[in-house]
C-alpha positions in Angstrom: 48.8 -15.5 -0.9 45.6 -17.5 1.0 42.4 -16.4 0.6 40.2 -16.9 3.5 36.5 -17.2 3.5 34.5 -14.3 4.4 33.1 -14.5 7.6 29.7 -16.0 7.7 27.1 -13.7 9.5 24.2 -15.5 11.0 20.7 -14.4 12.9 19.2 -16.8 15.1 15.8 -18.2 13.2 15.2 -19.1 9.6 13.2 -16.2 8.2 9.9 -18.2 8.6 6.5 -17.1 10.2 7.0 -20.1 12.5 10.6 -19.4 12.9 11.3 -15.7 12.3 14.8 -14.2 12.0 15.7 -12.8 15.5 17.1 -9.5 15.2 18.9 -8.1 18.1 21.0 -5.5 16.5 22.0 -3.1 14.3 23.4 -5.2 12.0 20.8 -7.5 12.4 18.7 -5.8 10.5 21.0 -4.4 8.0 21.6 -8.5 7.7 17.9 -8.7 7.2 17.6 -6.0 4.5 20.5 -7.7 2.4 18.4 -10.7 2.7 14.9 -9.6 1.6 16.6 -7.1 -1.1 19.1 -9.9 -2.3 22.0 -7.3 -1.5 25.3 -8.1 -1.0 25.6 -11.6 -1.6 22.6 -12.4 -0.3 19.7 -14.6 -2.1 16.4 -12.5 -2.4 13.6 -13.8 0.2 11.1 -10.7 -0.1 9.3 -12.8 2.2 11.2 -13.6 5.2 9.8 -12.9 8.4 11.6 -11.3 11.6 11.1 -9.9 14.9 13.0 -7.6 17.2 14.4 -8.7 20.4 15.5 -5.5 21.6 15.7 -1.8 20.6 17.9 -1.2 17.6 19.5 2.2 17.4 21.3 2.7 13.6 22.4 6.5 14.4 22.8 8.7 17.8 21.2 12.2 17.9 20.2 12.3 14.5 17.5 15.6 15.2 17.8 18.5 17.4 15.2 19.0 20.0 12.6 21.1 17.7 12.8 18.2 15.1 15.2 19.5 12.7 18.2 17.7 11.3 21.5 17.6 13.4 23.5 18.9 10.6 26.3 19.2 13.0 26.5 15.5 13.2 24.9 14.5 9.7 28.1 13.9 7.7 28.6 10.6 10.2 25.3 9.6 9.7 25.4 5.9 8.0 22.4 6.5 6.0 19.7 3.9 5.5 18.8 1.6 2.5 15.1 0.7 2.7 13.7 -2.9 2.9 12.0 -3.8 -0.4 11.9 -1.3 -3.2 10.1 -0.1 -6.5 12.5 1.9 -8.9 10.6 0.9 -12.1 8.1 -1.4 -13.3 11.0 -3.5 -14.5 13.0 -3.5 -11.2 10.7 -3.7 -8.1 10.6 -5.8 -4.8 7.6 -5.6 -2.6 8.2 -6.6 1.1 5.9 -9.6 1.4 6.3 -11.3 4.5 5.4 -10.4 8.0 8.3 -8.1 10.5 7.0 -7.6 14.1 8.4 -5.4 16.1 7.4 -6.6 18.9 7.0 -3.7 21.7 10.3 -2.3 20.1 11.8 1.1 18.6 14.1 1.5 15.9 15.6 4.5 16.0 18.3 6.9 13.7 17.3 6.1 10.3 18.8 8.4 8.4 17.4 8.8 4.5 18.7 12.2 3.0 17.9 11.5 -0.9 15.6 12.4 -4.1 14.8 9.2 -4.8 11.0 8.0 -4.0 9.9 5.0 -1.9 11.4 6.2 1.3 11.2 4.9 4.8 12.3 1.7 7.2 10.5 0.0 4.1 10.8 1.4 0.3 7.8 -1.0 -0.7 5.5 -3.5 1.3 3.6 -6.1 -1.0 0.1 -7.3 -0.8 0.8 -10.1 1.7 3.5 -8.1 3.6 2.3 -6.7 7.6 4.6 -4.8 10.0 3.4 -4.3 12.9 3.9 -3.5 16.6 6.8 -1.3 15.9 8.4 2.4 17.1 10.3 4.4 15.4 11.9 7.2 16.8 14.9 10.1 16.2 15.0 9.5 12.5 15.1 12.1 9.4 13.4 10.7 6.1 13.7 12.6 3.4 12.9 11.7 -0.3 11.3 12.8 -3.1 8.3 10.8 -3.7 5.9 8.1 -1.1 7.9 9.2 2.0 7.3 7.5 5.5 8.5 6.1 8.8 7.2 2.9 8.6 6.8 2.9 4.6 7.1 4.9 1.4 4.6 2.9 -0.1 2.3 0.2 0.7 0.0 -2.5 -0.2 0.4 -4.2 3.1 -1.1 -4.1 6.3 0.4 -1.9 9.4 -0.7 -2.0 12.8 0.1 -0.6 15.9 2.8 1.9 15.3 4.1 4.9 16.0 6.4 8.0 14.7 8.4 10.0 16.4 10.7 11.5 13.8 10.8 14.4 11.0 9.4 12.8 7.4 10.0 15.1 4.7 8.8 15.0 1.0 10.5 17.3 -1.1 8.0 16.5 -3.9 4.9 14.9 -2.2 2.9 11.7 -0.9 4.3 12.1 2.8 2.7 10.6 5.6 3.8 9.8 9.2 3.2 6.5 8.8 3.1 6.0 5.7 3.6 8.2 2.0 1.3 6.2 -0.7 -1.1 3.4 0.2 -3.0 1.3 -2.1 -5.0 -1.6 -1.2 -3.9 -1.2 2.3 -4.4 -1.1 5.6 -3.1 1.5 8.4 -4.8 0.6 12.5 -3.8 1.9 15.8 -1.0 4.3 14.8 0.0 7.3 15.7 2.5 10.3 14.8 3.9 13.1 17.1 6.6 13.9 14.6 6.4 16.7 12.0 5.6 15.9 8.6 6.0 17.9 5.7 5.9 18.2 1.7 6.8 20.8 -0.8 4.0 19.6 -3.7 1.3 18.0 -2.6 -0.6 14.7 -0.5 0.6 15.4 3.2 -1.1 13.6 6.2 -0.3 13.0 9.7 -0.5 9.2 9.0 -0.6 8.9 5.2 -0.1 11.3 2.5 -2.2 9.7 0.0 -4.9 6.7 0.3 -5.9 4.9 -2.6 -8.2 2.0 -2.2 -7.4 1.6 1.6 -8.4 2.3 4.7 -7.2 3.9 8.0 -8.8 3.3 11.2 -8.0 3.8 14.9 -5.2 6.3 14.5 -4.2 9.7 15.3 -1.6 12.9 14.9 -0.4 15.1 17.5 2.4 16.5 15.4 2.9 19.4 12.5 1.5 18.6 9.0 3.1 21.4 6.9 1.9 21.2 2.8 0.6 23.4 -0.2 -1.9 21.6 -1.8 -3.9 18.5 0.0 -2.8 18.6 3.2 -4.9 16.9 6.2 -4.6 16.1 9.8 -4.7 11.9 9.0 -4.2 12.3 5.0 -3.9 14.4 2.4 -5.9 13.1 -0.1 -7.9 10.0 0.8 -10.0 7.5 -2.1 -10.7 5.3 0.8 -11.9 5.0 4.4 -11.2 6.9 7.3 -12.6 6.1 10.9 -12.7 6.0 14.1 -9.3 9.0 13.7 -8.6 12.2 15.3 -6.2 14.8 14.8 -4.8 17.4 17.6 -1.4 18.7 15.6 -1.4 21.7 14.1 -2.1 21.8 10.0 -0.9 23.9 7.2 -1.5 24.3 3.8 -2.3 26.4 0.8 -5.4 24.9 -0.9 -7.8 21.5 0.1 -6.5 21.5 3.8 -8.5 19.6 6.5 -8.0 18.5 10.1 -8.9 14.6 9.1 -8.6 15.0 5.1 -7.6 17.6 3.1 -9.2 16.3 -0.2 -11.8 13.1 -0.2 -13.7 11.1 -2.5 -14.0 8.3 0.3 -15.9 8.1 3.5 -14.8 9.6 7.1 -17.1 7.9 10.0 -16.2 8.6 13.6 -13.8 10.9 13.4 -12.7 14.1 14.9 -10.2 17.7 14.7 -9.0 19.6 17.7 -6.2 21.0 16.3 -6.0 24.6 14.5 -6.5 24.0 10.6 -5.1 27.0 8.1 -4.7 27.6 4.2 -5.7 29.9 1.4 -8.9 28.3 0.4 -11.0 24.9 0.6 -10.0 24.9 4.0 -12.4 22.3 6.6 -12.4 21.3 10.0 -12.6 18.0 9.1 -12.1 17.5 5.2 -11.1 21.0 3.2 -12.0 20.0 -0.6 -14.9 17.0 -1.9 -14.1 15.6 -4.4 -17.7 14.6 -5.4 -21.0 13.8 -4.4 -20.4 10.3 -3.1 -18.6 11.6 -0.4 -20.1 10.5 2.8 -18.9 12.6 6.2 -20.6 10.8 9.5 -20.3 11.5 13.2 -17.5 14.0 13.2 -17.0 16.6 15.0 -14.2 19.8 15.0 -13.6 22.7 17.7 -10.4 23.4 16.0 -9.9 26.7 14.5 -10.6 27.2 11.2 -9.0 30.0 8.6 -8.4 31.0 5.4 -9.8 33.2 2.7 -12.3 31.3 0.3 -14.5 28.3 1.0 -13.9 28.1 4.8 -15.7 25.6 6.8 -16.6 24.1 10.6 -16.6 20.8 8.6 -16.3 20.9 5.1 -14.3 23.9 3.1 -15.5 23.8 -0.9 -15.8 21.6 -3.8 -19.0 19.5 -4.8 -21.9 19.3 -2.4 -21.3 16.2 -0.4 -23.5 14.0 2.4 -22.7 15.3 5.8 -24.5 13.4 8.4 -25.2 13.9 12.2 -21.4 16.4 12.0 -21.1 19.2 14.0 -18.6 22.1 14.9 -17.9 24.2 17.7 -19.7 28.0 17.7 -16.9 29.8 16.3 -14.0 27.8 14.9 -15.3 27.9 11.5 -17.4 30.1 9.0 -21.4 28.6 8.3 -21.7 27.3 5.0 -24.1 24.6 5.4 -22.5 21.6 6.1 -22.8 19.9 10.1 -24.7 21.7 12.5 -22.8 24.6 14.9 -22.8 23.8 19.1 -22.4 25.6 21.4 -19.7 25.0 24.3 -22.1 24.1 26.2 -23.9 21.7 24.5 -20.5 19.7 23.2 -20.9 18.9 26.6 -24.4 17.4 26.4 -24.8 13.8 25.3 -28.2 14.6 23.6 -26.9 16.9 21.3 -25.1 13.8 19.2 -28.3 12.5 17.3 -27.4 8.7 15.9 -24.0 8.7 17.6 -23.4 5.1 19.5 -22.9 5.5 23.2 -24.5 2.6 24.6 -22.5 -0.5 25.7 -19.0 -2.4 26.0 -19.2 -2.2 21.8 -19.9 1.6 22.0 -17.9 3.5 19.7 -17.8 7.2 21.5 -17.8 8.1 25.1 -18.3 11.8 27.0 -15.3 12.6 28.4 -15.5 14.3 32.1 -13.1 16.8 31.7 -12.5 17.6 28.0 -16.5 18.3 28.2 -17.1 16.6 24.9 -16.9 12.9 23.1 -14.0 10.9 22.5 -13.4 8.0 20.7 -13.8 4.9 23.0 -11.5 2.4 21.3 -9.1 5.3 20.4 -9.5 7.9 23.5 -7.4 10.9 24.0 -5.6 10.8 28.3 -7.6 12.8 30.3 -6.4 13.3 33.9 -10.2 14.1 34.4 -11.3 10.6 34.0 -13.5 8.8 31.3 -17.3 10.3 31.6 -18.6 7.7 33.9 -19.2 8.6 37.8 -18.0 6.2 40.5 -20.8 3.5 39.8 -19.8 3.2 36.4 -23.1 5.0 35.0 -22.2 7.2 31.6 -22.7 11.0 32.8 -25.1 12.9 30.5 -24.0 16.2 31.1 -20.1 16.2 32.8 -18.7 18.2 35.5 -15.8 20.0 35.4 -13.6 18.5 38.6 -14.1 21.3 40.7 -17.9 20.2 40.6 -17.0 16.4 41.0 -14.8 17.7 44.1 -18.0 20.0 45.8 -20.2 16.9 45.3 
């Protein structure tokens, strides 16, 4: 009998940063996993470098229309090694180089398991960045550190989004990501529903460490028990320049930007409805302690629960809330930000210290949603972006109706 040699698989590039592997396919980047894991007879490069040249689908229909799984189909579902992995302090493999995704989606991972370190990438390294990427269609669901883009991080991610159903059947789930450290998550956003059985669930991270998240937001279902927020469940870091619209649920420390903090949130905002038991907050439910530092936030979400309710803060230590407000009726009084008014979210003059002068300006009035929005980071309005036809910031916008009379 002849043996022949096994076929030789080969992606255009070299795995450099000058010279990135091309991947084009499926298999592509199952041929770029082996390679950075040292799978299958691969040599380990946990720092090879790649970008998409098209849109790479690993599974068809994996979720239903209201984000569940397609168990119908799930038995044919190839399901999805991550790139990179930690299973122990002996045995670990942080993703260290740099994959863009280049304008591209990836869609149909498929991660049904109860191990931790879940997502398109188990584990990125200190050095490791992916950026530019979409993923869509996908179910990931693991146990510990659950995400789209990563379980858990070190890295840097930029400019990404999620459009799939992340599930943690113990905790540390995030849209983006489940667990980062010294890390850094900017301009990404999540639609898809997130949820966690224990604890640390965010719209973008489940749990931040040392890092910090900035330019990001959630439109999509954060369902926890304990530490559940809007942008992440339990933040050590720094959070600005975020807003959250999806709806949030939890049992106790629930916010719309944080459900617990011993960090800083600066420049953020909550319009979504926000509901637990107690230490419930429109923008953070639980401080930590008395470092915490809340400045130029807003909610008009609705707030509710049964003990230590808040417009912006629910319970815990007395923290620094500064130039924060909430809308008249969305949450209970107890002390922290200062209540408006419809009306006066409406005014300009109401936002003492906020920056709204300039190209570098961080917040603008938005005409028809009749209150500020982030400039670098705006919510669509078909109502325009606060300025009249000169270009001159409006003080006190008109509905269109008004603009239409004029």
């Amino acid at each position: 009998m002849v043996l022949l040699p096994a076929a030789v698989y080969a992606m255009d590039g070299t795995g450099t940063e000058d010279n990135p592997y091309q991947i084009s396919s499926a298999a592509d980047l199952e041929e770029f996993r082996n390679i950075v894991n040292g799978e299958n007879g691969k040599t380990r490069n946990s720092s090879a470098c790649a970008i998409l040249k098209d849109d790479i689908v690993l599974n068809d229909d994996v979720l239903n229309s209201d984000g569940s799984l397609n168990e119908e189909k799930a038995s044919t579902f190839e399901e999805w090694t991550p790139i990179g992995y930690n299973k122990g302090p002996d045995d670990n493999n942080p993703y260290t180089g740099t994959f863009d995704g280049n304008g591209h989606t990836i869609s149909g991972i498929y991660i049904n398991t109860d191990e931790d370190n879940q997502g398109l990438f188990g584990y990125i390294g200190e050095n490791g960045e992916v950026k530019n990427l979409g993923i869509e269609d996908c179910w990931i669901m693991g146990f510990d550190n659950v995400g789209s883009i990563a379980g858990k991080s070190y890295g840097s991610i930029e400019n990404c989004y999620n459009k799939g159903s992340i599930v943690g059947s113990n905790g540390k789930a995030g849209g983006i990501a489940g667990y980062i450290e010294t890390a850094n998550i900017s301009d990404c956003y999540n639609t898809g529903s997130v949820s966690g059985n224990n604890y640390y669930v965010g719209g973008i991270a489940g749990r931040i460490s040392q890092g910090k998240i900035e330019k990001c937001h959630n439109t999509g279902i954060i369902n926890g028990t304990n530490y559940t927020g809007g942008i992440a469940g339990h933040s050590s870091g720094r959070i600005e320049g975020c807003y959250n619209e999806g709806e949030v649920n939890g049992s106790n420390s629930v916010g719309g930007i944080a459900g617990k903090s011993d960090g800083s949130i600066t420049d953020c905002y909550n319009t979504g409805s926000i509901s637990g038991s107690y230490d419930v907050g429109g923008i953070m439910g639980f401080s930590e302690n008395s470092s915490v530092n809340i400045t130029n936030c807003y909610n008009t979400g609705s707030v509710s629960g049964s003990d230590y309710v808040g417009g912006i803060v629910g319970g815990g230590i007395s923290c620094s809330v500064t130039n924060s407000y909430y809308l008249e009726g969305s949450g209970k009084d107890n002390g922290n930000g200062t209540m408006l008014t419809e009306t006066e979210f409406a005014d300009i003059k109401k936002f003492t210290g906020w920056d709204f002068d300039g190209e570098e300006a961080v917040w603008k009035m938005d005409v028809g949603l009749a209150r500020p929005v982030l400039k670098s980071n705006p919510e669509e309005s078909e109502y325009g972006d606060g300025t009249d036809l000169f270009g001159h910031l409006l003080q006190m916008p008109y509905r269109l109706q008004k603009i239409v009379q004029l």
